[in-house]
Each structure stands twice: as C-alpha cells, then as structure tokens.
N, C-alpha and C positions, 0 to 999 in steps of 0.2 A: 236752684242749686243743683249741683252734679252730685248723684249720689254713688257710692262704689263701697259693696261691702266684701269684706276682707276676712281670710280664715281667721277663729283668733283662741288661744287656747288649747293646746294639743291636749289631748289624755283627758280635761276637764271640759268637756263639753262639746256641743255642736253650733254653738253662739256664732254671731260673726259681730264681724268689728265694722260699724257704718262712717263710712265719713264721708263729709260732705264738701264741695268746692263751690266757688263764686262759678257762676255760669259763663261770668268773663275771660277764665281760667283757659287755656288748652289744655284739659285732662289725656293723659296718656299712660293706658296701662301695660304696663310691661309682664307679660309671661313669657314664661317658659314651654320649650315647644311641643317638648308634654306627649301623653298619647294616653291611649285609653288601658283599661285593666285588663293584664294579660288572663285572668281567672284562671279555673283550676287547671284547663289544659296547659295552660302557658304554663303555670308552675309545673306541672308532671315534665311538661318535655325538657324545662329547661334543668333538670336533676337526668331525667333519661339521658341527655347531650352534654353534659359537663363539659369542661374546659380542662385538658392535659392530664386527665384523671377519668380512672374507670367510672360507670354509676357510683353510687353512695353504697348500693348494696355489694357491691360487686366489693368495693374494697375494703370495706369493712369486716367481710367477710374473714371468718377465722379467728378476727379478736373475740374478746371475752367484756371487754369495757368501752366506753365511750362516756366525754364527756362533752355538754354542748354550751359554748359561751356563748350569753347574750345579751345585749345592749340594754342599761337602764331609761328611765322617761326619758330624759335631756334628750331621745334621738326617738325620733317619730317609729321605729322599725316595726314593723307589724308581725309579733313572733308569733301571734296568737293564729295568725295564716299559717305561716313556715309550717310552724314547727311538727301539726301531726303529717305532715308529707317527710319531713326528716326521719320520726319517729315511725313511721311503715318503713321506709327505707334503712333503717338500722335493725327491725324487726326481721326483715327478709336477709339479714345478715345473719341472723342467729343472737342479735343481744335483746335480750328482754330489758324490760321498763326498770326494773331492779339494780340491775348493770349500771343503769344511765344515771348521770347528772346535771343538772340545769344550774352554770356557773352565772352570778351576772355579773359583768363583766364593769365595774363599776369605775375602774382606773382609780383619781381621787377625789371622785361624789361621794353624795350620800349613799347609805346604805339603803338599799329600798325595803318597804314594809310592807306586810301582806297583801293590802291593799292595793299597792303598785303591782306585788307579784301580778294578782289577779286582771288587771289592768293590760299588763306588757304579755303575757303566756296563755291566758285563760283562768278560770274555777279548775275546773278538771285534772288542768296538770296539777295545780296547787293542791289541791288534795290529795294528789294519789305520787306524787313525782318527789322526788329526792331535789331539793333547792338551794343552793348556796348563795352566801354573797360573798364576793371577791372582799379581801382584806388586803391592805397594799403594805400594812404593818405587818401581819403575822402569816403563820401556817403559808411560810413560799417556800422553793425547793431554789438552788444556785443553778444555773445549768452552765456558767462559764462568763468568761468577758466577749463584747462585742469585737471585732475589727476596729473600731475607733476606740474601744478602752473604755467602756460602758458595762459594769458587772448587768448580767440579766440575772434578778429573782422568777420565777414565775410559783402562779397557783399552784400549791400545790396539792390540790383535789386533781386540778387540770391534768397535772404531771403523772398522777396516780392513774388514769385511764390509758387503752391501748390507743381507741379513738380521740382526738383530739379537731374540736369543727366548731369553725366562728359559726355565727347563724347574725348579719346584722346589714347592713346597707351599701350600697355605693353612693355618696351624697361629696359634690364640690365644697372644697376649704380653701376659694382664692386661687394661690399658684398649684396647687395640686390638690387630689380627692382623696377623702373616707374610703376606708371599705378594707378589704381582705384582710389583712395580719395585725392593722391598728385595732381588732377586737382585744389582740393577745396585748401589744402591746401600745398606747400604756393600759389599755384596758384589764389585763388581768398580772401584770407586773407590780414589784415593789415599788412602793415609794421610792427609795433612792435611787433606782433604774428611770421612774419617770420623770424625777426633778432632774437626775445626769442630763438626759434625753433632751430634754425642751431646752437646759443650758447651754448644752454642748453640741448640740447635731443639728444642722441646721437645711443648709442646701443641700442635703443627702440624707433625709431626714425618712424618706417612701424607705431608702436603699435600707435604711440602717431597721427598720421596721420589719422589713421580709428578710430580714436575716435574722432576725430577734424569732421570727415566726419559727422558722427552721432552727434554731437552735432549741427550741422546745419543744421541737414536735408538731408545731401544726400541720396538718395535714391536707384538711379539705376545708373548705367554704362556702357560704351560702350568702349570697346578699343582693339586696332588689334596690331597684328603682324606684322611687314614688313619685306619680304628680302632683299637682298642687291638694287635690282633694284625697290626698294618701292612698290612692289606690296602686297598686302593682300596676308600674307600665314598661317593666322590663325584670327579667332576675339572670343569674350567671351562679356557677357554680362549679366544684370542681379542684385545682391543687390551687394554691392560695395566692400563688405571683401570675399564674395563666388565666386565671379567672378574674381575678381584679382590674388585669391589664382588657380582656373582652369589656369587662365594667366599665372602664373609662372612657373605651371607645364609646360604648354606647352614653354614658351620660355626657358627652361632649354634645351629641347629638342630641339628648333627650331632655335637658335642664339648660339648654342653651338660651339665650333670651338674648332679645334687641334691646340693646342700650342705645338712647338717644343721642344726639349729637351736641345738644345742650340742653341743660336744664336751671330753671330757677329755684325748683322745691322739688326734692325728691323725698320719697316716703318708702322707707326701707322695713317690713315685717321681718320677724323673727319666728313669726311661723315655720316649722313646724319646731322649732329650737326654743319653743317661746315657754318653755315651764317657768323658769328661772333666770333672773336679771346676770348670772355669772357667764351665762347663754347669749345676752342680747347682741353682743360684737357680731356675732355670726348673721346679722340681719343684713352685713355691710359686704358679705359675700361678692353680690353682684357688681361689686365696683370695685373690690379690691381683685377681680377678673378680669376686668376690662383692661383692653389696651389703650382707652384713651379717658381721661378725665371730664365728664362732660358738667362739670360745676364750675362756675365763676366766682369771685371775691363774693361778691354780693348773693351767689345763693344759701339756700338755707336744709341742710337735711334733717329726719324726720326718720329717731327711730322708733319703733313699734313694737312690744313685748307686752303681752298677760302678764306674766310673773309671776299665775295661781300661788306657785310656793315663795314666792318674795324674793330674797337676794340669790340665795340659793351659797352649795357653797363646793370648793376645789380648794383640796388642801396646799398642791402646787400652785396655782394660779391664781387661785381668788385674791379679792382683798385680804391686804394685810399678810401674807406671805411673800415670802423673800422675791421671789420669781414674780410678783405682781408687778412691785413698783409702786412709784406713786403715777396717777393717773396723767398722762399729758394732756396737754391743751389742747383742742382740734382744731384743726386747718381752716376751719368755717363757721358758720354759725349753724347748732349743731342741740335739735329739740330734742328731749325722750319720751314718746306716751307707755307708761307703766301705770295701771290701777293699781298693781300688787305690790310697789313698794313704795317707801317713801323718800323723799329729799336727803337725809342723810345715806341710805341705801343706795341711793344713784352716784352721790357724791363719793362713795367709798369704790364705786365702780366707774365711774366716768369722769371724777373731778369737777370741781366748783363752777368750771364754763359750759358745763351743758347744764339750758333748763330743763327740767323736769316739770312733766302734765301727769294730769290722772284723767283727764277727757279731754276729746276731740275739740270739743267746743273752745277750750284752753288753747289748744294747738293753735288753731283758726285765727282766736285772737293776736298770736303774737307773729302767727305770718302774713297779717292782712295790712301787721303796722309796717310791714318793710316791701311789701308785693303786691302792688298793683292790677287793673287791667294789661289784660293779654298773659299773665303769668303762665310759663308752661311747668305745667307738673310732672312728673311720672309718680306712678306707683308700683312697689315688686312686691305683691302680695304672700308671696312665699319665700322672700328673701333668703333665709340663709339653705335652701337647695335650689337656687337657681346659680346661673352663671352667666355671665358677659359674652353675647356672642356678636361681636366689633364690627362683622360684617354685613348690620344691617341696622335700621331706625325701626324704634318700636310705635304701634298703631293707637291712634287715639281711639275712643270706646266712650 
C-alpha cells in the first residue's frame, strides 16, 4: 500500500491523518508551491517596508487608542506570532497596552472561549490585555450605507479607537482571496450588513469590502501567508487596498498548486479550515480555482475535515438559515471523511447524496467498489489554502 499522511486538525493537535492507497493506484500529491518560514527577520522587515503606508510606528504615532482585529480558530492565522511585533510597534508610537484592544473578529461564528483565546493570541496577552468578542447583534456603531445600498454597522469598541488594524491572513477563496478589509468586514460588521452583503454583492464583492474598510476607518493591515505546515512564508502590511493587493500577488505565486489533467479520485483536506464541518466547503478551494475540470462522470471526490468542534455554526450561512438553502446534489460522486460529526450533521451540510465516513478504511472500501487498477488519485493536503495553478500537472510522490 501507498502511504501519505495528511495535516489533520488545526488548533487540536499535531496528529496527522494516514491514508492508505492500492499500490496499483497512480498516487499524485498535489502541493502548493509553498516556501519556507520567513522567521523573525522576515516579519521585522516586512512591518519596516509596508505597503502605501508609513511603519506601523510611524503612523500610529500621535493617537492615543488602537484597536487590533483578529481572526477566530475557523482560520489557521498565527496571532500568537504577529501580534508582539504589532504590539512594539504600537508601543514605539506612544500607545501603551491599556489603550489597546484585541477584537476578535468573529463575523457570524461562535464566540470564542478563553481557551481559544489562549490558543489564537497566547497566555500572556489573555491575562494582561483587554479582549473582546465581536457581537454582530449588539454594541455596533452605523457609519453610513455602502455605494450599492448596503447599511454598514460596525464594532463599536473598533469605532471607539483612533487606531484601527486587521491583524489576519492572505488565504485563496476560489475566484478571489481572503485578507485585508474582509477582517472588518463581515468580520467585525452587523449581522444585517453581513447577510445584505453575501445576498446582494456578488461579482464586486473585494470592491465593496475595501470600501466598507474605509468607511470605518480601517487603516493599516497585517496579514501572512502560510505553508502547508503553517509556518510564515510570506506577510505584507501596510494601508489595507495596497497591501492586500502586494498579498495577492504573492499568494498567486505562493499557494499555487498543479492540478492534473485528469483524475479518478481526488481527495480534498480541509486543513487548515478543518475545525468545523460549516468550514469543510472550503476543502474544494483548489478546484473551484482551476480553469479546467479534471473530473470525469465516473470519478469520485473525497472530502476531508477533523471537525474537533463537530457542525460548527454561522448564523448567516449555516444550516438552517435563510442564506443556506437546502443542500444541492453534487455533480459527482462525492465521500466525506469527518470523525467529528455524524450522518445527520453532514446531511444538514451537504445533503442526503454525499456519504459520510468516520475512517479511512470506510473511504477505501467504497472507492475500491467503483476504482480499479491503474486508478489515478490526487491528493491537496491543504486544500482550502491552496489554489489551481492550470499551467502545469502535479507530481506523483
């Protein structure tokens, strides 16, 4: 047998996920092209060089407040790096730790619990730092209606500082990427701002985001790259439309990945997205990037999620809100390996045509009833931060 072990578990653990293929298989593992950890120098410089914006110190300089948004589990971001380089750099401004506040930027997740705190920030901040959790219900300030007729709520802690700085990733979503002002919103927006938004804004959906930014005051941003093993292999930083846009250049380059030209079974993780089953779509990244389909009638996909916290839940989006829907049927024939949840839990998120496994071994058996010798597989072990890059085939391993 072919063995290939898989990250699996963001936030809970260092486990990997083994799985096994018939030796008869053409195994092909698909990465991303990745690069190694830029470490502390990389992070100093890339705050000393910002993007369309002075240093962090330099402009900072003169306020009296700052507040810093930043991403819950659902998103691999490593604040616990960031954030004391942010927090020297807001110091050499003149704002002491008192001034400051750490929003988490929840959009409509859960709220996180001490225990995430310490998890996503460190010990240290949690004891000593001023912490919020974004409410998408309550405590929002109006700041106006968007260009397309989108009222924006935002934080209002956020609102209440002079500083205002995402602190969270550049990570591909498909036809366009994560990062810069999607912290503010819908991350730290009202509910009815977020559900307009998802409704109503569609193919101008970056545009209408960096203007939501600016209509609140965002100011600066901080957000990194991650490889497959979450290390920092790139960050940008700086005013929030100049820096995002450096971000994208680089993750074109940096999460790029060879999609095959066809395949019979492809096996799509949800790492590092893989907390929760509300998350596991985002495992399908790499294909719904690709310029070409490389799946026939007859293959079979293969999605892959932990799901430590089980369904998980978005009060816009999940099951059973308006904006969900009911689940469509998929194109294909279409597995899900989840330990963390069960058959009704899948079915509430993917509908009665995808089966559901809780092990490998399960997977195996039901693609061995339809897939033969010479099967070619891929695997994107990192699926939802990789992306399709069309212009080459990926290497067996």
């Amino acid at each position: 047998m072919n063995k290939l072990a898989i990250p699996w578990g963001a936030w809970y653990g260092q486990d990997k996920l083994v799985l096994d293929f018939p030796d008869t298989w053409n195994l092909t593992t698909c990465r991303m092209h990745g690069g190694p950890d830029i470490g502390d120098e990389g992070i100093r410089a890339a705050l000393a060089q910002p993007c369309g914006a002075p240093p962090l110190r330099e402009y900072a300089r003169g306020r009296r407040s700052a507040a810093i948004l930043v991403d819950d589990l659902s998103r691999p971001t490593p604040a616990y790096r960031l954030l004391p380089y942010v927090l020297e750099e807001l110091a050499a401004a003149g704002i002491g730790r008192d001034a400051m506040t750490i929003v988490f930027a929840l959009a409509a997740h859960r709220p996180m619990t001490r225990e995430d705190m310490v998890k996503k920030v460190g010990l240290e901040l949690v004891q000593t730092m001023r912490l919020i959790n974004h409410n998408a219900y309550e405590n929002l300030e109006f700041v106006g209606y968007s260009s397309r007729g989108i009222p924006i709520h935002v934080n209002r802690e956020l609102m209440s500082c002079e500083v205002r700085l995402a602190l969270g990733m550049i990570t591909p979503r498909g036809s366009m990427f994560g990062g810069g002002a999607k912290l503010l919103l819908p991350g730290a927006c009202g509910h009815q701002t977020i559900m307009l938004t998802h409704r109503h804004v569609h193919a101008e959906l970056r545009d209408h985001i960096a203007e939501a930014g600016r209509m609140a005051g965002l100011g600066y941003v901080v957000n990194a790259l991650l490889n497959e093993d979450l290390g920092i292999m790139g960050m940008v930083a700086g005013d929030p439309d100049a820096a995002f846009a450096r971000g994208c250049e680089l993750g074109k380059q940096l999460y790029a990945t060879p999609m095959p030209q066809r395949l019979d079974v492809g096996v799509f993780n949800a790492f590092p997205k893989d907390t929760e089953l509300v998350q596991a779509p985002l495992a399908l990244v790499p294909l719904h990037s690709s310029a070409h389909d490389p799946f026939h009638d007859g293959s079979t996909i293969v999605i892959c999620s932990a799901c430590p916290e089980g369904l998980g839940w978005h009060s816009v989006m999940g099951p059973g809100t308006a904006l969900a829907g009911r689940p469509g049927k998929p194109s294909r024939r279409t597995l899900l390996l989840s330990p963390g949840v069960n058959r009704w839990d899948a079915q509430a998120k993917f509908g009665p045509a995808v089966t559901h496994c809780t092990g490998w071994s399960q997977v195996m058996d039901i693609l061995q009833e339809h897939h033969g010798d010479g099967t070619t597989a891929g695997v994107f072990p990192a699926g939802a931060i990789q992306m399709a890059d069309a212009g080459s085939q990926g290497t067996s391993r």
